[in-house]
Backbone as XML, in Angstrom:
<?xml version="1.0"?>
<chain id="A" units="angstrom">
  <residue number="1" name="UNK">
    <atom name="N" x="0.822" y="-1.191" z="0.000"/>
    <atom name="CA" x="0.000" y="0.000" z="0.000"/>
    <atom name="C" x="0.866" y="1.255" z="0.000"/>
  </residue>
  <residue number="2" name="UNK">
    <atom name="N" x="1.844" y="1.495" z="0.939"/>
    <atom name="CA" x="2.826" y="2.138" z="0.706"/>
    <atom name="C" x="3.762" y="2.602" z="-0.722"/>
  </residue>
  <residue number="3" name="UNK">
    <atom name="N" x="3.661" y="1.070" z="-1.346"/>
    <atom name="CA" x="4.229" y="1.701" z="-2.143"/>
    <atom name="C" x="3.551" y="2.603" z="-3.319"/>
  </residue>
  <residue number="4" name="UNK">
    <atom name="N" x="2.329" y="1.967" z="-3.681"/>
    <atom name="CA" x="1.425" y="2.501" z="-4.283"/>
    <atom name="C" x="1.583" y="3.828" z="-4.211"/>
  </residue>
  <residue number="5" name="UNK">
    <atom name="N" x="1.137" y="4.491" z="-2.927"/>
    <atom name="CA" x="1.187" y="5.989" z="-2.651"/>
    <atom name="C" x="2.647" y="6.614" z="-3.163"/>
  </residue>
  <residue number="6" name="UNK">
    <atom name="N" x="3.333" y="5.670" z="-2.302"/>
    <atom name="CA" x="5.088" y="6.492" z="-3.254"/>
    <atom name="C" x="5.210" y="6.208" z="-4.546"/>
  </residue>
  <residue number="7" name="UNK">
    <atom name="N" x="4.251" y="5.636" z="-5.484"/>
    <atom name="CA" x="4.425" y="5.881" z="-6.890"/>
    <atom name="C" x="3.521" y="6.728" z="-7.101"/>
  </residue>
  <residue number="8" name="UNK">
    <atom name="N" x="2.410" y="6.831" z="-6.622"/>
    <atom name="CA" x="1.663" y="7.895" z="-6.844"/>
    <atom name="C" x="2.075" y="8.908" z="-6.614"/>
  </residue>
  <residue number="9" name="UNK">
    <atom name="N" x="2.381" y="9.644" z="-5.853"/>
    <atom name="CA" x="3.233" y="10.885" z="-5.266"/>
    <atom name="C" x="4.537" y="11.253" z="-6.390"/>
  </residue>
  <residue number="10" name="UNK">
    <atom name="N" x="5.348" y="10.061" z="-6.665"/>
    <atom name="CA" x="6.176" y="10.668" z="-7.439"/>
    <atom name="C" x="5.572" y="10.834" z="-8.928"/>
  </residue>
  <residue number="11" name="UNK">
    <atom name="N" x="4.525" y="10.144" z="-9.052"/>
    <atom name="CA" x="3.883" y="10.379" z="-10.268"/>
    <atom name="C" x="3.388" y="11.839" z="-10.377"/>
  </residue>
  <residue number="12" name="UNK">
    <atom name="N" x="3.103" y="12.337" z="-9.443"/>
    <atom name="CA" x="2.533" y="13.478" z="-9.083"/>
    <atom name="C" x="3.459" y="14.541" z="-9.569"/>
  </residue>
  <residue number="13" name="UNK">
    <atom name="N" x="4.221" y="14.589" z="-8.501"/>
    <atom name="CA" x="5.661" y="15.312" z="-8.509"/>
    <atom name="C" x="6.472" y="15.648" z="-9.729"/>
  </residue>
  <residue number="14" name="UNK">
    <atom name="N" x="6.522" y="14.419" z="-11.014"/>
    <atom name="CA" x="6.761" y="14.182" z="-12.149"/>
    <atom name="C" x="6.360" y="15.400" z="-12.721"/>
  </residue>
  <residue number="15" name="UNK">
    <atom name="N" x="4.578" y="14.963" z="-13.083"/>
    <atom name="CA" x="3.889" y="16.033" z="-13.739"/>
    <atom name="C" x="3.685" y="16.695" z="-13.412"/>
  </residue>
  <residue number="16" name="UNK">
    <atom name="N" x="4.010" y="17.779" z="-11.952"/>
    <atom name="CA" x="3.845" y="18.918" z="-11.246"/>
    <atom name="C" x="5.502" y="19.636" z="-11.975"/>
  </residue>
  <residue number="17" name="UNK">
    <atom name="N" x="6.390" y="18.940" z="-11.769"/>
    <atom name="CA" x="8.069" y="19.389" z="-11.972"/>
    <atom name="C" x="7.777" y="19.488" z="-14.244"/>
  </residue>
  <residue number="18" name="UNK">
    <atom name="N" x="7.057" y="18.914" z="-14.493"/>
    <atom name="CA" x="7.259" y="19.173" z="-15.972"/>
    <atom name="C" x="6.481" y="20.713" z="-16.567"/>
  </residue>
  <residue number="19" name="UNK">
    <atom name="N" x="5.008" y="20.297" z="-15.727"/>
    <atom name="CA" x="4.699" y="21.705" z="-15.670"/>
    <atom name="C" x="4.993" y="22.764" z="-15.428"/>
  </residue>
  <residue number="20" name="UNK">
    <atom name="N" x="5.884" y="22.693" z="-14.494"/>
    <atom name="CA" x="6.692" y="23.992" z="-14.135"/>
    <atom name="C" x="7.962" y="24.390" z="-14.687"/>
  </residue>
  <residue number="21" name="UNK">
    <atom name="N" x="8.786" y="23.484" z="-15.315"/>
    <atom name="CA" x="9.712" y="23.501" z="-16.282"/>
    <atom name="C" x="9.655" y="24.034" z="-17.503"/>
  </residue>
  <residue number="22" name="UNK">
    <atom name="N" x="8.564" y="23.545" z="-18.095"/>
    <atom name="CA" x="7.751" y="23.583" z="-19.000"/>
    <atom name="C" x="7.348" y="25.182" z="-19.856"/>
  </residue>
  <residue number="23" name="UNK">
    <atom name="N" x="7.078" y="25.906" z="-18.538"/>
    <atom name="CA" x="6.670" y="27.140" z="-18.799"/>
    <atom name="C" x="7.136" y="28.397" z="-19.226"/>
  </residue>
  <residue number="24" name="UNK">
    <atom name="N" x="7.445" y="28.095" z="-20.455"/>
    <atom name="CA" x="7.571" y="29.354" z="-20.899"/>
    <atom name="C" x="6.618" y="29.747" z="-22.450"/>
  </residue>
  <residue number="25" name="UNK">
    <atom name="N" x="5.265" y="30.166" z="-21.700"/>
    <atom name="CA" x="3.742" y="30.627" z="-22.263"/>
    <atom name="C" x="4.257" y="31.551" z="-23.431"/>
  </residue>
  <residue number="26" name="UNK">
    <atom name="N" x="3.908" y="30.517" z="-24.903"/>
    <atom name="CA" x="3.465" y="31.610" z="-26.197"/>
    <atom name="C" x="1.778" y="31.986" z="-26.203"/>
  </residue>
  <residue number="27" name="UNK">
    <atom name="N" x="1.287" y="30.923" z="-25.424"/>
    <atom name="CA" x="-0.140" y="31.948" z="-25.516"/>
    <atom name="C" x="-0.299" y="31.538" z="-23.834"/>
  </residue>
  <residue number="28" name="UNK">
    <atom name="N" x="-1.354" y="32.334" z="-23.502"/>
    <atom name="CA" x="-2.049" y="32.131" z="-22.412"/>
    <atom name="C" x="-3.408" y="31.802" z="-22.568"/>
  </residue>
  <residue number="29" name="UNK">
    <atom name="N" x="-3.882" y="30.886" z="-21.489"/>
    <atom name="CA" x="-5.479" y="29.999" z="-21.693"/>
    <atom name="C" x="-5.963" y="30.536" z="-19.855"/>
  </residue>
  <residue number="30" name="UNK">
    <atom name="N" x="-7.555" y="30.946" z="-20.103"/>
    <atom name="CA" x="-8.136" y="31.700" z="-18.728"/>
    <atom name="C" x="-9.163" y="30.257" z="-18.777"/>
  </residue>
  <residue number="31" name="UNK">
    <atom name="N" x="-8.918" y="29.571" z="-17.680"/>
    <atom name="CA" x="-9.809" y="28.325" z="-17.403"/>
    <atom name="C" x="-10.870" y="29.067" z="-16.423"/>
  </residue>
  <residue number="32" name="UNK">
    <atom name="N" x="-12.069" y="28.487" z="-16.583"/>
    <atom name="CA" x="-12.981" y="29.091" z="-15.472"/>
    <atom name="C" x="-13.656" y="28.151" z="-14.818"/>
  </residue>
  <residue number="33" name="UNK">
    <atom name="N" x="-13.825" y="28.368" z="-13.383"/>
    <atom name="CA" x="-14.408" y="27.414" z="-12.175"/>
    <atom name="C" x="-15.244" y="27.895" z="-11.596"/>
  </residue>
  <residue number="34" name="UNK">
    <atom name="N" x="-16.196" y="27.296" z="-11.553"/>
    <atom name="CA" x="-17.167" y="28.123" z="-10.110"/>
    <atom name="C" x="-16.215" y="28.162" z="-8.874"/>
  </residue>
  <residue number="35" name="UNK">
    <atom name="N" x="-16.904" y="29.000" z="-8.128"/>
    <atom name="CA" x="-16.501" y="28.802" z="-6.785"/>
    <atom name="C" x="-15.955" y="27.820" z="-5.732"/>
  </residue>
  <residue number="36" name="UNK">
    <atom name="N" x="-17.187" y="27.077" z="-6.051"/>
    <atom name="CA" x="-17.589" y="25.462" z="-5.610"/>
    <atom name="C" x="-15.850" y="24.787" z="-5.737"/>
  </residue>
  <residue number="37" name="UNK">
    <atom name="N" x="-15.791" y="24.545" z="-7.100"/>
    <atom name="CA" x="-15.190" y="23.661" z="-7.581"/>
    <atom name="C" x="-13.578" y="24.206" z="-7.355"/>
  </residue>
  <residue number="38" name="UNK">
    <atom name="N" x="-13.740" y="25.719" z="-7.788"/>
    <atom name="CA" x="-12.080" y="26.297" z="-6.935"/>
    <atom name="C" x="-11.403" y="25.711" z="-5.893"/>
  </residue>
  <residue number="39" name="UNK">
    <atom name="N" x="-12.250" y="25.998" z="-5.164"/>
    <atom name="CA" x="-12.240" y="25.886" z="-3.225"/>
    <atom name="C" x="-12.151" y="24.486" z="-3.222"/>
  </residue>
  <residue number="40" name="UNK">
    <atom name="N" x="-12.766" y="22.917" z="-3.803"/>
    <atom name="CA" x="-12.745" y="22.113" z="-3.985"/>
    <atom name="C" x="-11.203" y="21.330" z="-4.339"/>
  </residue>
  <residue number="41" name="UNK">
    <atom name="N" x="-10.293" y="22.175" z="-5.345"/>
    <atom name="CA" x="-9.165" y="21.909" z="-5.838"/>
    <atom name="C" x="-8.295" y="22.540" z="-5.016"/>
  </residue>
  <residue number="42" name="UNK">
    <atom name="N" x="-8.354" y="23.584" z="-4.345"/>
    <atom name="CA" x="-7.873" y="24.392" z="-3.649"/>
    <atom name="C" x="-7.181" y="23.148" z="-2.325"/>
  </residue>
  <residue number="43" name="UNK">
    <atom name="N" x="-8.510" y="22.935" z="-1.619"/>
    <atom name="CA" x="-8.535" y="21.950" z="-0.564"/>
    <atom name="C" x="-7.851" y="20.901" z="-0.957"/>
  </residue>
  <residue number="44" name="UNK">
    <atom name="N" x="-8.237" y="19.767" z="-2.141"/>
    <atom name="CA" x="-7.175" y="19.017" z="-2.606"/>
    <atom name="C" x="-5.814" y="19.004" z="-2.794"/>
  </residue>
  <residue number="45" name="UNK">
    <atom name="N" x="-5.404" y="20.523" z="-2.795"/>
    <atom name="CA" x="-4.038" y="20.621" z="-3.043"/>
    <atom name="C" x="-3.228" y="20.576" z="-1.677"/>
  </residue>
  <residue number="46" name="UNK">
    <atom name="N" x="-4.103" y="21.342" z="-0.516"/>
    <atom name="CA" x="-3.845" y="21.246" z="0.369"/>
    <atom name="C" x="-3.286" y="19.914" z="1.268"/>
  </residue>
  <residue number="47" name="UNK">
    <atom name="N" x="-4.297" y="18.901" z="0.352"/>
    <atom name="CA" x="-4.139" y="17.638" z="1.110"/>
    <atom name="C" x="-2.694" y="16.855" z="0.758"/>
  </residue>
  <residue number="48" name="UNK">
    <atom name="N" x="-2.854" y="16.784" z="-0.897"/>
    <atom name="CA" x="-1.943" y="15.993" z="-1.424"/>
    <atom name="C" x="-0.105" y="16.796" z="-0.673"/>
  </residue>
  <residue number="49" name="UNK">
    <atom name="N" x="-0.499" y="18.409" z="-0.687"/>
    <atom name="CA" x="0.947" y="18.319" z="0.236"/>
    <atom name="C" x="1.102" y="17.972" z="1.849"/>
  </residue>
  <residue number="50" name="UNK">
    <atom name="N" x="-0.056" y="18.093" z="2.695"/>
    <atom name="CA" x="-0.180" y="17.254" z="3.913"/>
    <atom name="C" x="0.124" y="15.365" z="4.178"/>
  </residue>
  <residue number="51" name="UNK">
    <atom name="N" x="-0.018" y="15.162" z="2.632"/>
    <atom name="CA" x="0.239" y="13.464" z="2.162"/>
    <atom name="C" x="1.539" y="13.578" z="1.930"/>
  </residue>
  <residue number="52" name="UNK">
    <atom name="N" x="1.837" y="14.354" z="1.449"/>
    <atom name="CA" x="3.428" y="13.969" z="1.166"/>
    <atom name="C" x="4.432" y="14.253" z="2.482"/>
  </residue>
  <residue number="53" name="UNK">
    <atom name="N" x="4.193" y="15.538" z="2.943"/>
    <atom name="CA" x="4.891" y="15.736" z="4.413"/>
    <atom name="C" x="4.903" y="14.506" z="5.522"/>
  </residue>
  <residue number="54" name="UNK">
    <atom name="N" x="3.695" y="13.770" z="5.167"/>
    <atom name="CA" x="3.635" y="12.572" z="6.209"/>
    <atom name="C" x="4.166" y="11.715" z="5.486"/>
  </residue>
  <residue number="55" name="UNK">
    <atom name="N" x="4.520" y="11.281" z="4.075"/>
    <atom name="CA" x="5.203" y="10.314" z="3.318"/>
    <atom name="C" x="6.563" y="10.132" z="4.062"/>
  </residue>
  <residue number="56" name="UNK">
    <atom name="N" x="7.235" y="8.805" z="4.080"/>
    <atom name="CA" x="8.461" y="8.414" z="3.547"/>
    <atom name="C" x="9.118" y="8.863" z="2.916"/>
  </residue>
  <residue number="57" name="UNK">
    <atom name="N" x="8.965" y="10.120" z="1.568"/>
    <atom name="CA" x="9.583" y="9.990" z="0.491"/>
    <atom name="C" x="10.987" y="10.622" z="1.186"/>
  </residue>
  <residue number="58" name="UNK">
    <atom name="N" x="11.882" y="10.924" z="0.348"/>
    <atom name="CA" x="13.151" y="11.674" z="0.655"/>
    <atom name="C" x="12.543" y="13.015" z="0.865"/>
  </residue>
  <residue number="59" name="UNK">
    <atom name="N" x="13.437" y="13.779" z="1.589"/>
    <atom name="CA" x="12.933" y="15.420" z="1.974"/>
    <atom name="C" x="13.018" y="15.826" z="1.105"/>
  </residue>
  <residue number="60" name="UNK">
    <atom name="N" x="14.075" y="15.761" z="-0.097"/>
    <atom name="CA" x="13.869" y="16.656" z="-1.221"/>
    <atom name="C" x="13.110" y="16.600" z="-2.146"/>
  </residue>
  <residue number="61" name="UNK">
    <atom name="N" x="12.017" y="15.431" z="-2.028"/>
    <atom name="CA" x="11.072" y="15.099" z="-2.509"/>
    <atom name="C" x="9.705" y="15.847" z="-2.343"/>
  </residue>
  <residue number="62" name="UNK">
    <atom name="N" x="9.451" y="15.752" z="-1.123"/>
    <atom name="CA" x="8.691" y="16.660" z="-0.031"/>
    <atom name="C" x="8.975" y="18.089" z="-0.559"/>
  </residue>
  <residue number="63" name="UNK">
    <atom name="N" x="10.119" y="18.441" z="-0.373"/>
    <atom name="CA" x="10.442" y="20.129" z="-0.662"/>
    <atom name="C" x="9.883" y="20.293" z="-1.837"/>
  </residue>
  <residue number="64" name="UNK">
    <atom name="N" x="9.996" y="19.555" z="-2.875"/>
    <atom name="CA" x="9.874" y="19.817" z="-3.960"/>
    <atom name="C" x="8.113" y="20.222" z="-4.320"/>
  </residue>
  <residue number="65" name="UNK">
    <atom name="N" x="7.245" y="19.082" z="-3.631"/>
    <atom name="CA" x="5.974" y="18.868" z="-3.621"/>
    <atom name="C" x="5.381" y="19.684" z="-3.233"/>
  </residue>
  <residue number="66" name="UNK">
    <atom name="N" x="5.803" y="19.966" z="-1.961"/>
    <atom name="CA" x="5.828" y="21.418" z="-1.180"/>
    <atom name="C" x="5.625" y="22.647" z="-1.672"/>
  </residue>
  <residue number="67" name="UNK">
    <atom name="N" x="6.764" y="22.541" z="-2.659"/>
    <atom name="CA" x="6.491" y="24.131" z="-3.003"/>
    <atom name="C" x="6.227" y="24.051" z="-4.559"/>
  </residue>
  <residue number="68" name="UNK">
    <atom name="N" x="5.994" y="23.032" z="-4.954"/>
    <atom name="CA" x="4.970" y="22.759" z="-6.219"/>
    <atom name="C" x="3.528" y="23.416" z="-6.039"/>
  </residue>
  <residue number="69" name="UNK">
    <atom name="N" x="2.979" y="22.783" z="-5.230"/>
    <atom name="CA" x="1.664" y="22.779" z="-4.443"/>
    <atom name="C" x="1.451" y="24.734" z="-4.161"/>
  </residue>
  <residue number="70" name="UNK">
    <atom name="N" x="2.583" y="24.888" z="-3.273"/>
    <atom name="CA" x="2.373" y="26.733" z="-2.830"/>
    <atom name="C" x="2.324" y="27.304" z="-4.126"/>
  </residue>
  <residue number="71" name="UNK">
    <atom name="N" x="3.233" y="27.064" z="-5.147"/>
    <atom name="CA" x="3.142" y="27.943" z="-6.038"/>
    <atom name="C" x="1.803" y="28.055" z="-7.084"/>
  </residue>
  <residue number="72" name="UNK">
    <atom name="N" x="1.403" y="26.687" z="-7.229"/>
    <atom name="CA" x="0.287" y="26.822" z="-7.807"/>
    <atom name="C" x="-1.091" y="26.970" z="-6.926"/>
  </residue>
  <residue number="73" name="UNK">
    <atom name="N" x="-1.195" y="26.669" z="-5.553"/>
    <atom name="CA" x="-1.949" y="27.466" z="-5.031"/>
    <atom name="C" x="-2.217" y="29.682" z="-5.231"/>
  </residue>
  <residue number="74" name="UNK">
    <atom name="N" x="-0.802" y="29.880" z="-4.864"/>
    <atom name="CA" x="-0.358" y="31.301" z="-4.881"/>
    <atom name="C" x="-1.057" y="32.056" z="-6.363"/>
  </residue>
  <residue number="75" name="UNK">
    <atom name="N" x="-1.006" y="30.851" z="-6.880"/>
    <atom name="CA" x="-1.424" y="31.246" z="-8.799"/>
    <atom name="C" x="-3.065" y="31.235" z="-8.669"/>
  </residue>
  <residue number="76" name="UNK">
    <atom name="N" x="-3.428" y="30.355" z="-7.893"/>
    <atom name="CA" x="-4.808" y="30.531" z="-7.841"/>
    <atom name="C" x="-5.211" y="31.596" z="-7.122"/>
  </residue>
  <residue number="77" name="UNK">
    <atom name="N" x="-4.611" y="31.777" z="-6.236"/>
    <atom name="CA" x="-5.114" y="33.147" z="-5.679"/>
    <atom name="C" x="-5.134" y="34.244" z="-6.157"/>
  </residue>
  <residue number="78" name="UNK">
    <atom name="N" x="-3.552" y="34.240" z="-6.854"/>
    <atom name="CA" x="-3.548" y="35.150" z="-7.413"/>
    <atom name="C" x="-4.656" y="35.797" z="-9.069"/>
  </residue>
  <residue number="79" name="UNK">
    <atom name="N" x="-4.657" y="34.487" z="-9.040"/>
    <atom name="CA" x="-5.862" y="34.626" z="-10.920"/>
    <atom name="C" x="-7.187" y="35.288" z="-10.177"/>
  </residue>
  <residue number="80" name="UNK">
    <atom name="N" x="-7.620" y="34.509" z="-8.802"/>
    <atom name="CA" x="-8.884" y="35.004" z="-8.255"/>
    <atom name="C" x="-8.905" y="36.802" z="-7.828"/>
  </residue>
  <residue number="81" name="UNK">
    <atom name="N" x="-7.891" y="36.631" z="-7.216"/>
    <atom name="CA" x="-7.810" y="38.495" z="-7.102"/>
    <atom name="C" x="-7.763" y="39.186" z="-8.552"/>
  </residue>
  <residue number="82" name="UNK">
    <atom name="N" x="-6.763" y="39.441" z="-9.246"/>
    <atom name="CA" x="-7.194" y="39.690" z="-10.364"/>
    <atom name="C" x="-8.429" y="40.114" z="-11.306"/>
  </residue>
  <residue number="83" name="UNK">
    <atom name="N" x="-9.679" y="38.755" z="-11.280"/>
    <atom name="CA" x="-10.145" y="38.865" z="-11.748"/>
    <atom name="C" x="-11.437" y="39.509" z="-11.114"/>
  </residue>
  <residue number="84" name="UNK">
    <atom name="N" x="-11.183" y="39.404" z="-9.779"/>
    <atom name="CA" x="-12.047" y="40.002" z="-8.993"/>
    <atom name="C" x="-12.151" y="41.621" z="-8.549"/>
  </residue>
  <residue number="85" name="UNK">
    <atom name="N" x="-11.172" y="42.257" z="-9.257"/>
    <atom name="CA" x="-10.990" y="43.501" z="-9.210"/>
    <atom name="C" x="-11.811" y="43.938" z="-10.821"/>
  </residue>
  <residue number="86" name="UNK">
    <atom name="N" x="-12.073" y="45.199" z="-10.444"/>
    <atom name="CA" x="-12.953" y="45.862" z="-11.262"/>
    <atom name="C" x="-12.532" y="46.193" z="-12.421"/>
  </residue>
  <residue number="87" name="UNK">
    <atom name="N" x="-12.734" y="45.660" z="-13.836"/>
    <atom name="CA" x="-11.980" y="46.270" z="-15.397"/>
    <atom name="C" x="-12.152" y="47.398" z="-15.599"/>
  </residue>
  <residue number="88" name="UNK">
    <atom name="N" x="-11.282" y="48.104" z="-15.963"/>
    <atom name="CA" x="-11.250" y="49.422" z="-16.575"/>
    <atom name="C" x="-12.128" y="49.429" z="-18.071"/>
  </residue>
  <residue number="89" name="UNK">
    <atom name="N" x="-12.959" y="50.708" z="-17.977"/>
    <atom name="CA" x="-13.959" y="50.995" z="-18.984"/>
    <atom name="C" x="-12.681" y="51.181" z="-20.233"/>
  </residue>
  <residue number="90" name="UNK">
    <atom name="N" x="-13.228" y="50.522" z="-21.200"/>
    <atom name="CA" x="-12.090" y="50.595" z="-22.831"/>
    <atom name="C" x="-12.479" y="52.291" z="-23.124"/>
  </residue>
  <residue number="91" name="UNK">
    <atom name="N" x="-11.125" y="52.636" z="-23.683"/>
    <atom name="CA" x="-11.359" y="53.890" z="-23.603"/>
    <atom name="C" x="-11.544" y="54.228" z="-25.266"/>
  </residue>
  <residue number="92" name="UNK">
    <atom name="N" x="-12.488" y="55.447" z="-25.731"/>
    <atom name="CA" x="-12.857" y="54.727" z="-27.025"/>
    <atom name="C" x="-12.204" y="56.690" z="-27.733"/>
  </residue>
</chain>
């Protein structure tokens, strides 16, 4: 069972570390969530790095997950503020 989770996790970690490698945006894409479902992923993210801190894995594993997790939390917050501030009228 254990190990399961430590392949899962590094499976995780994998495609969290490619995504972030990855990034350097010729276009940008605005995904949209209800509320509901934000806060929903939000919480999930929360967990999967509370799963890994309690994992076995190596610490630099953890670190890594760690701040995989913050940064794309930080991104969600940050997209939500953003968009939650008021657009400027196009000026004609």
């Amino acid at each position: 069972m254990k190990s399961i989770k430590k392949i899962s996790l590094t499976a995780f970690a994998t495609l969290l570390f490619i995504a972030l490698v990855s990034f350097t945006a010729q276009q940008y894409y605005s995904l949209k969530f209800s509320e509901q479902a934000l806060n929903k992923h939000f919480q999930n993210l929360t967990v999967i790095k509370q799963i890994a801190e309690k994992s076995n894995m190596a610490h630099q594993e953890v670190l890594f997950i760690t701040a995989s997790v913050d940064s794309l939390q930080k991104d969600i917050i940050d997209q939500v503020r953003l968009q939650q501030q008021p657009q400027p009228a196009p000026k004609k």
